[in-house]
N, C-alpha and C positions, 0 to 999 in steps of 0.2 A: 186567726186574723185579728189584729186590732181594730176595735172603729173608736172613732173619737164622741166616746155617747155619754152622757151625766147621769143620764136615767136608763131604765129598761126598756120604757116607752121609747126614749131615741135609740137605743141599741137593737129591738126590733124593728124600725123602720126604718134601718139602713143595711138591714140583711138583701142579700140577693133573692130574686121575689124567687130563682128556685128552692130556694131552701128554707126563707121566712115560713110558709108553712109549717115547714116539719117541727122548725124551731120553736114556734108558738104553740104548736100543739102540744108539743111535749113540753115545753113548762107547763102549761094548761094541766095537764094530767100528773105533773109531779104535786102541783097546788094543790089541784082538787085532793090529791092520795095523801099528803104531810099530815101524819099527826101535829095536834096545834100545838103554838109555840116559838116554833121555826118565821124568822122574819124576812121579807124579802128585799133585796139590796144589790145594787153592781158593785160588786168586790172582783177588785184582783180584773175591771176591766170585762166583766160577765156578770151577767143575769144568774144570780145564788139566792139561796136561803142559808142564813145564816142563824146561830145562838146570839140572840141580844144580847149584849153585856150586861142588859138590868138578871137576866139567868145566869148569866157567865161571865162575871167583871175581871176575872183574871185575862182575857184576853186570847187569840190566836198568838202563841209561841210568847204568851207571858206580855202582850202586846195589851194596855185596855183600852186601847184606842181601836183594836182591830179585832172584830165579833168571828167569833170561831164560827168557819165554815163548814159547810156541809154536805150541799148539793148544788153545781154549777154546771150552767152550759155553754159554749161555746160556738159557734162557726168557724171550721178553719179550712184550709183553702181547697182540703180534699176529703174532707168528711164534717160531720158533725160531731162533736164533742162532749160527753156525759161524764160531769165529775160526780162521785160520789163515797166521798171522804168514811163512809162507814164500814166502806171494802177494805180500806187499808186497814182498820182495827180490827174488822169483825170479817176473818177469812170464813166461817162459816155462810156468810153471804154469799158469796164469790163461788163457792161450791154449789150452794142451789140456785144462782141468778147463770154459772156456766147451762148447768144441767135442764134449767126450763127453758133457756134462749138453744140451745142444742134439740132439744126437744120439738121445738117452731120448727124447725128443717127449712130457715131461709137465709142458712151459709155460716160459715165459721164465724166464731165471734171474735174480736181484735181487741182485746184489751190490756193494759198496763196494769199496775198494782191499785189507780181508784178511776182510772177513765177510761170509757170504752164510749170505742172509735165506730160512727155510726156511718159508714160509707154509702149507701144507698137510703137517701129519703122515704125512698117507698118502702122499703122493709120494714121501719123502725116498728118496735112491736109495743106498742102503747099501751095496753093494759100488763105487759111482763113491767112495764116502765114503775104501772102504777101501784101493782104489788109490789116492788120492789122498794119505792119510796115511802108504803108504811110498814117495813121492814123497823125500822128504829125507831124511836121517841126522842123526843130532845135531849131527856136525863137520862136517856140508855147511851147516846153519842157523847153525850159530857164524860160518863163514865170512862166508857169507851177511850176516850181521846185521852183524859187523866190515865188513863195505864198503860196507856202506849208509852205515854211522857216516864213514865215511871220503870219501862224496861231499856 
């Protein structure tokens, strides 16, 4: 869902109050978990952490007006939204983030190639969330991202 928000702060207080919770927690807990480095910013219309371009001036897609993203979240009209751009480079994530949400045994996991789709609020498992987000470093996803570009 789109909301017309300039900041984070408006972008959470125009969530629907069923979901604002979840939504807040789990940035809360990606924050808390981010090796440092990673900045916070509504990109792309969501709440992300993104590579500053004073780390990364080449930019998102050669862009250096637009700070390579990383980890974003969304609201949308039938679940909640977890981007996290590190899956797409780094499939070994993907393997052990299927395997310990499979492990939780609270239902199949729904995900795309870097977003996974959080359909029930009460499930969300927030410490998998928050191992999960110090899975990389900033200069481990710069890499990362440079050799994607490069295959």
């Amino acid at each position: 869902m789109k909301y017309d928000a300039m900041t984070i702060g408006e972008y959470f207080a125009a969530l629907p109050p069923e979901r604002a919770e979840a939504v807040s927690r789990l940035w809360l807990t990606v924050k808390d978990n981010l090796p440092p480095g990673f900045e916070e910013r509504l990109s792309y219309g969501m709440p992300s952490f993104v590579v500053p371009l004073s780390a990364f001036p080449a930019g998102y897609r050669g862009d250096p007006k637009e700070p390579l993203p990383f980890i974003s979240l969304a609201n949308q009209k039938n679940y909640l939204a977890f981007y996290h751009m590190g899956m797409y480079a780094k499939p070994e994530i993907v393997v052990w983030f299927a395997r310990e949400y499979g492990a939780l045994g609270i239902g199949r996991l729904d995900m795309g190639k870097c977003c996974i789709r959080l359909k029930k609020p009460e499930t969300v498992p927030y410490a998998l969330f928050g191992e999960l987000s110090r899975k990389i470093s900033m200069e481990e996803w710069i890499a990362a991202y440079q050799t994607t570009l490069q295959k």
